[in-house]
C-alpha positions as YAML, in Angstrom:
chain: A
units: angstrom
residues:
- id: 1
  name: UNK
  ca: [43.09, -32.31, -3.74]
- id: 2
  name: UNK
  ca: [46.17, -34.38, -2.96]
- id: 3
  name: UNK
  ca: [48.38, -31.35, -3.71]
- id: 4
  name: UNK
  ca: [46.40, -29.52, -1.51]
- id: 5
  name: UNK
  ca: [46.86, -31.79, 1.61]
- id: 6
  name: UNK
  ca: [50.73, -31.93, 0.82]
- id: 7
  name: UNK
  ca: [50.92, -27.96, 0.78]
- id: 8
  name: UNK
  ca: [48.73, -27.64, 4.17]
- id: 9
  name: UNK
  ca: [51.69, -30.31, 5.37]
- id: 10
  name: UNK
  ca: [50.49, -33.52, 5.15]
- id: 11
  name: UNK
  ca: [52.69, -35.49, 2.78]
- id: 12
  name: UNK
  ca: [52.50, -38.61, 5.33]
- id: 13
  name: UNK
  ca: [48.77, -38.62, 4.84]
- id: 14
  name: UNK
  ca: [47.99, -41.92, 3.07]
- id: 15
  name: UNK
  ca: [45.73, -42.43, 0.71]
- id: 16
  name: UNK
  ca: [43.09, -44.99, 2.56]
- id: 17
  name: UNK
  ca: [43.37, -42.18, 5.58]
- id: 18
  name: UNK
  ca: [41.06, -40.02, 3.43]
- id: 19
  name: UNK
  ca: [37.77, -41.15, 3.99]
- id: 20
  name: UNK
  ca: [38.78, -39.98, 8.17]
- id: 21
  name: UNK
  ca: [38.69, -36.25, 6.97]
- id: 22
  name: UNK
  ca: [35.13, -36.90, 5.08]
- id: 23
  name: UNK
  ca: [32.09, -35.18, 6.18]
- id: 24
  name: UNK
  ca: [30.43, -35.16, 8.97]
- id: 25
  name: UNK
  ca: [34.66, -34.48, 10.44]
- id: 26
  name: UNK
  ca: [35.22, -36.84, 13.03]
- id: 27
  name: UNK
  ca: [35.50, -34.21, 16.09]
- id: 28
  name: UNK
  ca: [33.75, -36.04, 19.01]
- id: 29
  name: UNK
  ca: [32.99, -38.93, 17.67]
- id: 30
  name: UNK
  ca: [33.35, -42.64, 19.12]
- id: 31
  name: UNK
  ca: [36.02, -44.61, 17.40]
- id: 32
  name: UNK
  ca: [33.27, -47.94, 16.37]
- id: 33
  name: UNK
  ca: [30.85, -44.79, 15.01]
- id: 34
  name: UNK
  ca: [33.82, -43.66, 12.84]
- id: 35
  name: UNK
  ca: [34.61, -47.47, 11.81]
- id: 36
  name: UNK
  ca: [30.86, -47.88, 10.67]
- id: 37
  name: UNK
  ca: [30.69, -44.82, 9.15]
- id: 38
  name: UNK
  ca: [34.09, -45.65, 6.82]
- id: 39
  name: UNK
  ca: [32.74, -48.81, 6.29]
- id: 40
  name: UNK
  ca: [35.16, -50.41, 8.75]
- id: 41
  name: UNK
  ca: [35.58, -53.21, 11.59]
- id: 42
  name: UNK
  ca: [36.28, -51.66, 14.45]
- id: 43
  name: UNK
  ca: [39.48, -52.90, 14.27]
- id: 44
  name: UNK
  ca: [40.38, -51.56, 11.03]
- id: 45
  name: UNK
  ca: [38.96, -48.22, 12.01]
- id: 46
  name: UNK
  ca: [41.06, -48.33, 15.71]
- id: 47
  name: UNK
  ca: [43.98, -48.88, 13.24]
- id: 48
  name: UNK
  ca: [43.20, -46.47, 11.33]
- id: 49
  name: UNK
  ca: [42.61, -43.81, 14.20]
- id: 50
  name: UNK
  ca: [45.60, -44.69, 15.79]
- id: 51
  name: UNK
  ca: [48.00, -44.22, 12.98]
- id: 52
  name: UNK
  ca: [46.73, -40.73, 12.30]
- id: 53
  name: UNK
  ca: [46.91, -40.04, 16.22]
- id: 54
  name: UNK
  ca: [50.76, -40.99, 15.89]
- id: 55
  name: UNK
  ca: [50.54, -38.58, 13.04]
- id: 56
  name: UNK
  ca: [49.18, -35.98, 15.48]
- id: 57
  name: UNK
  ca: [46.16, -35.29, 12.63]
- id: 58
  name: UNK
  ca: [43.23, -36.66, 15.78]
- id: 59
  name: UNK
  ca: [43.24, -37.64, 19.13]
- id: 60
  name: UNK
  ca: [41.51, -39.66, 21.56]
- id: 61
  name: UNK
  ca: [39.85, -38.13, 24.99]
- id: 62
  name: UNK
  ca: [37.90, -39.25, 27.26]
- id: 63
  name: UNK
  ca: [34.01, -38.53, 26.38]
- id: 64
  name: UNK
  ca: [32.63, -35.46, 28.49]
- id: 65
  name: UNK
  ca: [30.95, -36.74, 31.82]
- id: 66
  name: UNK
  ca: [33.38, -39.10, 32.70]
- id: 67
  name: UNK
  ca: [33.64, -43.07, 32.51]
- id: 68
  name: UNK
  ca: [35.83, -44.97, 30.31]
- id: 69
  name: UNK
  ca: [34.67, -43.79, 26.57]
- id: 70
  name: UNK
  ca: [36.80, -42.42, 24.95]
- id: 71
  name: UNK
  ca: [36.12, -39.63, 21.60]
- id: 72
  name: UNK
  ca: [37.99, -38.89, 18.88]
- id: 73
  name: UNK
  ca: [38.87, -35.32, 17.85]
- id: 74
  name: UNK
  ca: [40.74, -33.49, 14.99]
- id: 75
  name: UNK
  ca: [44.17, -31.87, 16.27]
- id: 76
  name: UNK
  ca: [44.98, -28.65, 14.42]
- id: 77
  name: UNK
  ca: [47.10, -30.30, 11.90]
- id: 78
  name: UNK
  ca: [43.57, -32.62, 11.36]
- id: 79
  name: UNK
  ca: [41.73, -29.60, 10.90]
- id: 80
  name: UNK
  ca: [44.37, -28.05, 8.29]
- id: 81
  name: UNK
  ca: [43.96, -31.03, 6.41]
- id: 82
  name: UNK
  ca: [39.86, -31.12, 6.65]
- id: 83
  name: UNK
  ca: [40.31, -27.18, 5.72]
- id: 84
  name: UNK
  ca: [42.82, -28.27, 2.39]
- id: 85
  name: UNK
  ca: [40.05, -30.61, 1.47]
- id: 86
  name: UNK
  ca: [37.28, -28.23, 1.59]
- id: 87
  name: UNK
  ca: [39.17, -25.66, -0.15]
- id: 88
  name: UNK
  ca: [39.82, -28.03, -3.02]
- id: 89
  name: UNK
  ca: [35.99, -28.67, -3.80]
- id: 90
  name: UNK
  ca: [34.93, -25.42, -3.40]
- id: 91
  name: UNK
  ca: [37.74, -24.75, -5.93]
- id: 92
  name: UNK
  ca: [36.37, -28.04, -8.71]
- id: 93
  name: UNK
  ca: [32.98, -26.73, -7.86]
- id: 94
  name: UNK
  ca: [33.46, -23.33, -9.21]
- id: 95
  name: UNK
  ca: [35.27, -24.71, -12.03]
- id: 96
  name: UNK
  ca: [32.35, -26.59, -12.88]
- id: 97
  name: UNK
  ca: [30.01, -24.24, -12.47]
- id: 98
  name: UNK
  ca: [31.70, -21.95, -15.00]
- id: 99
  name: UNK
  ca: [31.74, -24.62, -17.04]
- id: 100
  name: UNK
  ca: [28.22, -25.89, -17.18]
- id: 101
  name: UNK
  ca: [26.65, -22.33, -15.98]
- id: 102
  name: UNK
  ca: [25.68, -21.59, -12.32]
- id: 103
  name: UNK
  ca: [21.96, -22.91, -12.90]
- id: 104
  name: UNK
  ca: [22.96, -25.95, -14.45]
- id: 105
  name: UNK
  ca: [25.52, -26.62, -11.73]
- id: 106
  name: UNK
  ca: [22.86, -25.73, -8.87]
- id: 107
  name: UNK
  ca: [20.49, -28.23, -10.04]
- id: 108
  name: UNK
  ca: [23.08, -30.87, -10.84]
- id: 109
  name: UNK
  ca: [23.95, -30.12, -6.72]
- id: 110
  name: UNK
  ca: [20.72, -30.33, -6.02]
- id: 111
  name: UNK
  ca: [19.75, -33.63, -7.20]
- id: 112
  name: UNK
  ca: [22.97, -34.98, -5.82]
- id: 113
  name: UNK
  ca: [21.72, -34.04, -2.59]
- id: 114
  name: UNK
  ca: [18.62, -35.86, -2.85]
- id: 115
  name: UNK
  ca: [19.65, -38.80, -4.12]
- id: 116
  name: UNK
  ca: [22.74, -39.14, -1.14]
- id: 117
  name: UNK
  ca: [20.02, -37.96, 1.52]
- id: 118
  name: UNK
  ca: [17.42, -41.16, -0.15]
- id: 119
  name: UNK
  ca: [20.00, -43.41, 0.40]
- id: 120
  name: UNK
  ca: [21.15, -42.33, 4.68]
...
């Protein structure tokens, strides 16, 4: 996966910037949401959102219907990195498949999905 972000063109991505690109992608999303989601203080996660905004990977804007909130949303170099990302899985998840077998793989996938869904 990390040779994949460096060949979409992010070899200044660091490591702890990873979890930013997770899903549900960060496109409209308040900056303390994004901190609690990561796990974050909101300070941390402000650092962390503003060093990938220098970056040019996200971007604040100010939140649809005016006022002084203020959202933060991928820039296309964000979203080539978010697409890198994907790519890689879906790569390690056919791998595994072939590996195990399709069926095997689909119920492995499935119980992961119940177990992370148990636990929102």
């Amino acid at each position: 996966m990390v040779q994949s972000i460096r060949d979409a063109g992010g070899t200044d991505v660091h490591e702890t910037h990873l979890p930013v690109f997770s899903y549900p992608l960060p496109d409209g999303m308040r900056p303390a949401d994004l901190a609690r989601r990561l796990g974050m203080s909101r300070q941390a996660g402000n650092h962390a959102i503003q060093q990938l905004e220098a970056l040019g990977y996200l971007e604040r804007r100010p939140a649809p219907g005016g006022g002084t909130r203020r959202l933060v949303y991928l820039q296309p170099r964000g979203w080539r990195i978010a697409e890198a990302i994907w790519a890689s899985m879906r790569a390690l998840e056919a791998e595994l498949a072939a590996e195990v077998g399709e069926e095997r793989f689909a119920t492995f996938m499935a119980v992961l999905r119940e177990v992370t869904a148990a636990r929102r």
